[in-house]
C-alpha positions, 0 to 999 in steps of 0.5 A: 312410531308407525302412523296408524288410519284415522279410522283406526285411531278414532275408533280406538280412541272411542272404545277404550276412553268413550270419548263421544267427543272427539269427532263433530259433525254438525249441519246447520240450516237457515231457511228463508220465507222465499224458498232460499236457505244458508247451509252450514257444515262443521266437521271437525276432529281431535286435534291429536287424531289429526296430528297422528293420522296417516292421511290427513282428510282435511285437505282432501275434503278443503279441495273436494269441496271448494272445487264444487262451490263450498266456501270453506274455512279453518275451524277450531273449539279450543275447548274441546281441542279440535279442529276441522273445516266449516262448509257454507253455501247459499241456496237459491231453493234448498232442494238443491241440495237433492242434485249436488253434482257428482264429486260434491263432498256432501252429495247423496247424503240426504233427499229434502222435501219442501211442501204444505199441509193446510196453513202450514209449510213441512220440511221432511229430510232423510238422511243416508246414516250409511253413506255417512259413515261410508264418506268418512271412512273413505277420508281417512283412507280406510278399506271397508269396516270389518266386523269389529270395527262396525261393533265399536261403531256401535258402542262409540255412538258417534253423534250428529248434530242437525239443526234447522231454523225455519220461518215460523214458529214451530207447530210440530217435529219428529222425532221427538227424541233427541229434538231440542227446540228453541224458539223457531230453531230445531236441533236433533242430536242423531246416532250415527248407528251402522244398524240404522242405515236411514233417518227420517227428519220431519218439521212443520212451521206456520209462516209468518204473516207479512207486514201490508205493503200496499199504499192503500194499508199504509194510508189507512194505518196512517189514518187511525196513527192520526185520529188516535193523535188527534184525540189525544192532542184534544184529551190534554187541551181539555 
């Protein structure tokens, strides 16, 4: 049998089966108090898709990204019948992400704002849903979406998951749609529409207060720890 594109493969898979599952893309970050952060990208495809494809994306992206200082390891959901590749990186300031350097996988994808609004600290990200679509097509080694191909992108509705964890509790996100809070992780099931070419992702957290560290606290919390020990030593002598 003739091995057809991924793209080509995935695309009918997804029209005629509907089944939205069968490629994840997930982002995932953890930002810290000082600014730095740990980023997290899972793109994994139906195994099947893999085995039939004319070009194995993978390993291109395994090279395009360790070459510019991903980690990268095999990812596999057995349940789901896929497997893929994990990207992690550790950021000195997550605003680095602005400035990935040119051959990145991942780089142009998304612009990240850090900032303040009175008492509490904003993320704002706006994602390029068109460069992604376009970076995947050309992994697969596929020319420009025709028309049809762009109306049974339309229909799959290929889901993105973005999740952020932040350092403090969560005072306010949008959009709501689609937004799934828990505890002070936010995660958003995005639409990867070709109608859409731009998403806009906004959270705002209170930081957390910090522990005194200065000696002078430390004596003074010892202090009050000591008269309340005292009191009670003299409440069962009496």
């Amino acid at each position: 049998m003739r091995p057809i594109g991924l793209r080509r493969l995935l695309l009918v898979f997804l029209s005629t089966l509907g089944l939205s599952g069968c490629l994840t893309l997930e982002v995932r970050t953890r930002l810290s108090p000082d600014g730095s952060a740990e980023r997290a990208v899972v793109i994994a495809v139906d195994s099947v898709l893999l085995q039939t494809a004319a070009v194995d994306p993978m390993e291109s992206l395994r090279t395009r990204a360790e070459a510019s200082g991903w980690r990268v390891e095999r990812y596999q959901d057995p349940a789901r019948g896929q497997e893929g590749l994990r990207l992690h990186r550790t950021l000195a300031d997550l605003e680095d992400l602005n400035h990935l350097a040119e051959g990145d996988p991942l780089a142009g994808l998304e612009q990240i704002t850090v900032g303040e609004e009175g008492d509490f600290r904003t993320l704002s990200v706006t994602l390029s849903i068109s460069g992604i679509l376009d970076r995947l097509r050309i992994a697969a080694g596929e020319p420009p979406f025709s028309e049809e191909d762009l109306s049974l992108l339309r229909a799959a509705d290929l889901p993105l998951v973005y999740e952020l964890e932040l350092p403090g509790p969560i005072v306010e996100h949008s959009p709501h749609s689609g937004a799934q809070i828990e505890g002070r992780r936010i995660r958003w099931a995005i639409p990867l529409r070709p109608d859409q070419p731009v998403v806009t992702l906004y959270a705002a957290w209170r930081p957390a207060r910090s522990i005194p560290s200065c000696p002078g606290s430390w004596i003074g919390l010892a202090a009050v720890g000591g008269a309340i020990l005292r009191q009670w030593i003299l409440h069962r002598k009496r």
